[in-house]
N, C-alpha and C positions, 0 to 999 in steps of 0.2 A: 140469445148470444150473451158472455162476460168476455171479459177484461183479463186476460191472464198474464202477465209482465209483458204488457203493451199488446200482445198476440188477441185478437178475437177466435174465439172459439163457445162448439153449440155443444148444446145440453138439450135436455127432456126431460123436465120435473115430472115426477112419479107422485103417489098419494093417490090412498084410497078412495078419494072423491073422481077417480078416473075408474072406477072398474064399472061403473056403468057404459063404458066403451067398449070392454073388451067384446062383448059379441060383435060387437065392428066390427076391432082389430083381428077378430079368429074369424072372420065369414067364410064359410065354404069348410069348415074345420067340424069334424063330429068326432074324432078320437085324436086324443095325444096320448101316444107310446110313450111310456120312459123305457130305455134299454139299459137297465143296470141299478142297483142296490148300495152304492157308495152312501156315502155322506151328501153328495151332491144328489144323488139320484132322493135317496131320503129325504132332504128339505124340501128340494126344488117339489118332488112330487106333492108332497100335503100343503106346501105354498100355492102352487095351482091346484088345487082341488076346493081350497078353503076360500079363495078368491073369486073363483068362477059361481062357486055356490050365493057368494054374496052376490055375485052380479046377478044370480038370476040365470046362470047359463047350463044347457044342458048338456054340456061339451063333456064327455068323459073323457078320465085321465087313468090311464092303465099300463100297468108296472109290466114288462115282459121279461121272463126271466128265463135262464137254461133250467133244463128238465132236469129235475135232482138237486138244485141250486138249494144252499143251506139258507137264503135270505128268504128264500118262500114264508117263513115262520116267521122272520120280520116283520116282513112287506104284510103278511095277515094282521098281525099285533097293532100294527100302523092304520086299519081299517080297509085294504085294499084284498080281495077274494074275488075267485072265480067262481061265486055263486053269484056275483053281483058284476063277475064283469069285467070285473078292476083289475083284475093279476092274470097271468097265464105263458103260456111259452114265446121265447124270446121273435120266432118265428112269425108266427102266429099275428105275435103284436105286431109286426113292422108288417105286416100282407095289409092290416088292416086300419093301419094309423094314416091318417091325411099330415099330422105332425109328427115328425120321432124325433124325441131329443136322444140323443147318445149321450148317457153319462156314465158307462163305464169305465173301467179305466185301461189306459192309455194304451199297454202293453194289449190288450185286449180289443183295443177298437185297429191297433195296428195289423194284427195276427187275421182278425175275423171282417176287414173290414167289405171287401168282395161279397161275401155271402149276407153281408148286411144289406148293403146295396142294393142286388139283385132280388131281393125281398122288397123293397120299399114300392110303392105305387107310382105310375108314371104321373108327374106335373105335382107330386106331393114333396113335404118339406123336410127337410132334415136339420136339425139344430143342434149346435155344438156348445158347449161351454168353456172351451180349451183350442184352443190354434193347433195344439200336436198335432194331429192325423192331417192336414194340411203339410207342416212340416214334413213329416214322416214322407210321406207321398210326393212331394218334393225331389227327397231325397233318391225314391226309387224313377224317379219321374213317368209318374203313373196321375191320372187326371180323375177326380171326381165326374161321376154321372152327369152327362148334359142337359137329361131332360126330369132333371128335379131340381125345386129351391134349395141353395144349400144357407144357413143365415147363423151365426151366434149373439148369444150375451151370455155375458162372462162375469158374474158374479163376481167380486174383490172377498173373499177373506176363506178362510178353511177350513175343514168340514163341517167339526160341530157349531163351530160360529154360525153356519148359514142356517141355523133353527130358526136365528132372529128375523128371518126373513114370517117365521109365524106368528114371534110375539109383537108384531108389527113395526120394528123398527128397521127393518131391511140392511141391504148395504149395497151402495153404487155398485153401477155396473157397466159396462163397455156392446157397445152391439157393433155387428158389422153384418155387411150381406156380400156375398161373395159369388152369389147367383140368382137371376131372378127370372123364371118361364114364362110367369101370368102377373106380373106387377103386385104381389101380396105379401112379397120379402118385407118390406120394412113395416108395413104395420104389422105383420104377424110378430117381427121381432120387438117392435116398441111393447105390442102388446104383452107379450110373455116379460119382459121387464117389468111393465107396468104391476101384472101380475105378482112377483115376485117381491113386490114390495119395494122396489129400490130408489130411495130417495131421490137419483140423480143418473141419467143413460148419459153416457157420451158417444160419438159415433168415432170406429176404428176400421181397420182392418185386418182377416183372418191373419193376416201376417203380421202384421205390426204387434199385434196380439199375444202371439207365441212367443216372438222375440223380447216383446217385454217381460212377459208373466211369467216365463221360464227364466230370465235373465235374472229378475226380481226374486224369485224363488232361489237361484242359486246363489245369491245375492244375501241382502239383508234380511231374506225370510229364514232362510235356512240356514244357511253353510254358514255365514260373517257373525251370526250372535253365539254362538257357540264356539266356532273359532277364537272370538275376541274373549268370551266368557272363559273359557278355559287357561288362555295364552295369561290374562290380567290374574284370574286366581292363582295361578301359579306364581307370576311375579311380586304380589301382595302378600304373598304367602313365603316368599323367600325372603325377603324385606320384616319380617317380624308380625305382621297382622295376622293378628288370631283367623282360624279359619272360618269361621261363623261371620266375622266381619269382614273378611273379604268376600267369601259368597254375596251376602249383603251389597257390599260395593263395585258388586260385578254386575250381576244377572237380576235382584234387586232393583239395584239401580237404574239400568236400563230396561228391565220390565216395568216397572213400577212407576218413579215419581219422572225421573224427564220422557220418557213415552206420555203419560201423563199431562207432563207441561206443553209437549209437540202438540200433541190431540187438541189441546183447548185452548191454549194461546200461539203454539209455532215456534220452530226451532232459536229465533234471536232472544226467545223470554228465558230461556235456556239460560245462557249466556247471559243475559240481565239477571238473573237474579242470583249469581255468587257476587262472594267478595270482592275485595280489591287479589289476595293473595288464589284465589279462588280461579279467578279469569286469568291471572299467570299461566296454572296448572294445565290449565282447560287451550289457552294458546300451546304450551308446549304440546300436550297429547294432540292437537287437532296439527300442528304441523308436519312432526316425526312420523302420523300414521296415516295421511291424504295420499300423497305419492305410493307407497306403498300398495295401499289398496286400490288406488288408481290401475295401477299396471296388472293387478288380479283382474280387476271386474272388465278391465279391456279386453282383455284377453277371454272370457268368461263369454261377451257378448257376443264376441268374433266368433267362439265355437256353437252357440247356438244358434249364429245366422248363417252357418257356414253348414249347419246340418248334423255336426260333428257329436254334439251333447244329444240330442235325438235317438241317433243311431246311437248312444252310449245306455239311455233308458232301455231300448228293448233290449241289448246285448246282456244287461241287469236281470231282466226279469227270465231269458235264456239260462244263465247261472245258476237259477233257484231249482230248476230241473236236471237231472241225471241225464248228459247228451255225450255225445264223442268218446263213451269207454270213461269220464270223468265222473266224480260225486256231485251233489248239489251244493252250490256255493250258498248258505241261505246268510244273509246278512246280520252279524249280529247284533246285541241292543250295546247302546254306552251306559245303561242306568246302576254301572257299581263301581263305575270312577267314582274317586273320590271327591271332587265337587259336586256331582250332584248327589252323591248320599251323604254328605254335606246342606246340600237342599234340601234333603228331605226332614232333616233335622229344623230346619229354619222355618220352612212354612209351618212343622206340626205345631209349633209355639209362636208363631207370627197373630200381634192381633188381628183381628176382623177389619178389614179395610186400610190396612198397612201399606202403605204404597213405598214404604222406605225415604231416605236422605238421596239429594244430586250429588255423587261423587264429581269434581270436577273433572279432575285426568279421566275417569271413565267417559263422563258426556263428551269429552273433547274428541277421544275415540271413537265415538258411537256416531256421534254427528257429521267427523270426517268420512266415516263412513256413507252416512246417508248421502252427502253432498259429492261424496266422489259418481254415485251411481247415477243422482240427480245429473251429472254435467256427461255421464258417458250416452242412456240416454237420450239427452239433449244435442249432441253433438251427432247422434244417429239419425236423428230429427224428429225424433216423439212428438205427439202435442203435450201440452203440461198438464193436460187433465190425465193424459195415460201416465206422466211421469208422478206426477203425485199421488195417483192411484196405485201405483206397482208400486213404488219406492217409499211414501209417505202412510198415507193413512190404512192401505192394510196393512204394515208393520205395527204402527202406534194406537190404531183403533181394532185389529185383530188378535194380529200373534201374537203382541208384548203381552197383552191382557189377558192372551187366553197361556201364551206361557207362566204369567204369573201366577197363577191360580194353579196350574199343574204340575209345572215344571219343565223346563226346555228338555231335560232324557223322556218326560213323557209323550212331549208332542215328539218328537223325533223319531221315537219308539215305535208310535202308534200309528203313522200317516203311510200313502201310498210307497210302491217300491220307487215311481219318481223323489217324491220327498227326501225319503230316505238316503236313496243315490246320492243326492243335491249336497246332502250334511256330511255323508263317508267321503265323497270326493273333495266338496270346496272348503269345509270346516279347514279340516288339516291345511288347506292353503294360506287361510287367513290366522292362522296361528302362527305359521312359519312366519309369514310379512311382518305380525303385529314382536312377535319375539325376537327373531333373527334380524330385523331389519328398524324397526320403530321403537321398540325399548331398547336397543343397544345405544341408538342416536341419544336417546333421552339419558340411559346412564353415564353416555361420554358427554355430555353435557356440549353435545353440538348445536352450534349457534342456528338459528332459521330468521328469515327475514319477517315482514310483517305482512306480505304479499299476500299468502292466502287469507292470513287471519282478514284481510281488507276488503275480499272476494268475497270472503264468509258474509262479514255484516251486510256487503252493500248489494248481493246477491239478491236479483229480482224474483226468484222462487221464493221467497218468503212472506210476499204480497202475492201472491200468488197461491199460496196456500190458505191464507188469512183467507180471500173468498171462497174457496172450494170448504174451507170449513162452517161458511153460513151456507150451505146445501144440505146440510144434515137434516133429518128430519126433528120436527117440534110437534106431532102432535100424535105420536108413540107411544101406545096404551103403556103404564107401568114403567119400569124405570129403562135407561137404554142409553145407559152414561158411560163412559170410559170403563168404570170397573166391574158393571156387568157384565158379567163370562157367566155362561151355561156351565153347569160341572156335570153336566149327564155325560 
């Protein structure tokens, strides 16, 4: 158990000096199914393959794929073949797995989820890494199988970041059991954690789950840094800042040096280390833009608890196909706005480990941000381990790092049609609030009281983050600091 701002709450250290458990933790277990080829199916697979081999276990782990699937040539490249066992049709796998994790994606597990099912073996396990099909199912109110385990762990950060689950630095993760036949739910799910590499499990549930991680995604992963990055370049930009230097003081910024300072000291060092003139800037931006964004992410959480953002994913990935006499609606990219081919220009000449300046007014923004989501959240009644998890450290220890290295048009580009949905719908919201509503306050030089900024400092999430940041792991072959990001 810790101490989370006064709240007790349990964990499960993770570390390699447990994988001599896993044949425990899998007893009764002779295949694990992956069902899908994502980013998640990718790590997750060669993390249990490469773990189980160390333990000494002869548990096979086998890729099932659709017949004709372009990732067959992957999934081979990766080391997984149907001469060996390890790959083959999607059917197939799930007749024969005592484990299936599902990690296809969403649109996909909604569509196909019946014939998945009916495939699986009685009294065997099914595992999730995502709450959706829960939700989903909800919605049509339709009940998962009775007579199988149903269990997740849910990995924190996005796709290609979970490599780091191979170069041994993992990244916390959340388990829940949501069903159990034969009492093997939780150790199977510690174990696969275990497995995985992840420095620190907390216990949740498949709903609690959904509602934060999709919340959090539509939120400060996706839609709010973009939003904010766009709405602030444009305003720095009409103000006289060269463009280069407000990209810088945008996207920069908040990717780079205060993600940074969060990551390894916590949001109030932020804040401690500007000036006198500095902490001015940083009160006004964090007062003009709280409320604002307060009444997005309210609303934001209310439609994914309500089922509403759910059914909006698959109505998405519906669009991308020719239906009703209509064309395909296929989504397009943002990467030839002009802030970010502005970006592109900035990283090609950025030195080697650049993390940029703390603009104040940006962090004041940025942190309003965090802290608005941190208290909606909290008032839904998260534990703090799931709130710091979704709204904290995969923001400042995933996305900012791995957008910094790419580029926020890249990651946005490149991620599922969830993801993407997440950024075409909520971006443009948080753009309206931070423009239309937050910098106009700030240009009419509207007065704010000192109420939130007083919230801000004495805000018990910040002790609370302080220890979830000595969970990290310390004995991570090779480097596995802040600014390492994979660029594969």
């Amino acid at each position: 158990m810790i101490t989370l701002a006064g709240n007790e709450e349990g964990i499960v250290r993770g570390g390699r000096d447990l994988f001599h458990l896993l044949p425990e933790a899998f007893r009764g277990i002779k295949q694990i199914g992956i069902v899908g080829w994502s980013y998640q199916g990718l790590a997750q697979a060669q993390s249990l393959r490469a773990s189980l081999v160390e333990a000494k276990s002869d548990i096979v782990v086998k890729i099932g794929l659709r017949k004709r699937s372009d990732f067959y040539v992957e999934a081979r490249s990766a080391g997984f073949t149907e001469e060996t066992g390890t790959l083959g049709d999607i059917y197939e796998t799930l007749v024969e797995s005592d484990l299936v994790l599902l990690l296809n994606s969403d649109a996909a597990q909604a569509y196909n989820y019946e014939e998945i099912l009916s495939h699986m073996k009685p009294a065997s396990i099914l595992g999730l890494s995502h709450g959706y099909i829960l939700g989903h199912l909800q919605t049509q109110g339709v009940y998962l199988r009775r007579n199988i385990s149903v269990i997740a762990v849910c990995p924190k950060g996005i796709g290609p970041s979970r490599k780091r689950m191979t170069n041994g630095a993992g990244t916390n993760a959340s388990f829940a059991v949501y069903q159990d036949v034969d009492g093997r739910a939780t150790d199977v799910a510690l174990g696969w954690s275990v497995a995985l590499v992840s420095p620190f499990t907390f216990a949740t549930t498949l709903e609690s789950e959904y509602k934060s991680n999709i919340f959090g995604q539509w939120g400060i992963l996706f839609g709010a840094v973009r939003g904010i990055a766009e709405s602030l370049f444009k305003w720095y930009s009409e103000k006289g800042m060269a463009e280069d230097l407000a990209y810088k003081n945008t996207v920069e910024c908040i990717t780079g040096n205060v993600s940074r300072i969060i990551s390894t000291e916590g949001m109030l060092s932020v804040y401690n280390s500007l000036s006198a003139q500095g902490k001015i800037d940083f009160c006004t931006a964090y007062n003009a833009s709280y409320h604002p964004f307060m009444d997005i992410l309210y609303e934001c959480y209310e439609d994914v608890a309500s089922g509403l953002e759910i059914r909006s994913v698959l109505l998405a990935g519906c669009r991308t196909n020719e239906k009703d006499g209509l064309p395909a609606f296929s989504m397009g990219k943002i990467d030839q706005t002009k802030i970010w081919r502005v970006g592109e220009k900035v990283r090609a000449t950025r030195p080697e480990g650049d993390l940029g300046a703390v603009h104040p007014f940006t962090a004041g923004v940025f942190l309003a941000l965090l802290m608005a989501q941190v208290q909606v959240l909290r008032m839904k009644g998260h534990s703090y381990l799931e709130i710091i998890s979704e709204c904290v450290i995969e923001a400042v220890d995933v996305f900012c790092p791995y957008m910094h290295t790419h580029g926020v048009s890249s990651v946005d580009d490149n991620c599922s049609t969830m993801a993407r949905l997440e950024s075409r719908k909520w971006a443009p919201r948080f753009h309206y609030a931070l423009t239309q509503q937050a910098l106009v306050a700030v240009d009419c030089n509207t007065p704010f009281g000192q109420e939130l900024i007083s919230n801000f400092l004495s805000d018990p999430v910040h002790g609370a983050i302080k220890v979830c940041a000595q969970l990290r792991p310390t004995d991570a072959p090779g480097k596995a600091d802040f600014a390492q990001v994979d660029s594969n």
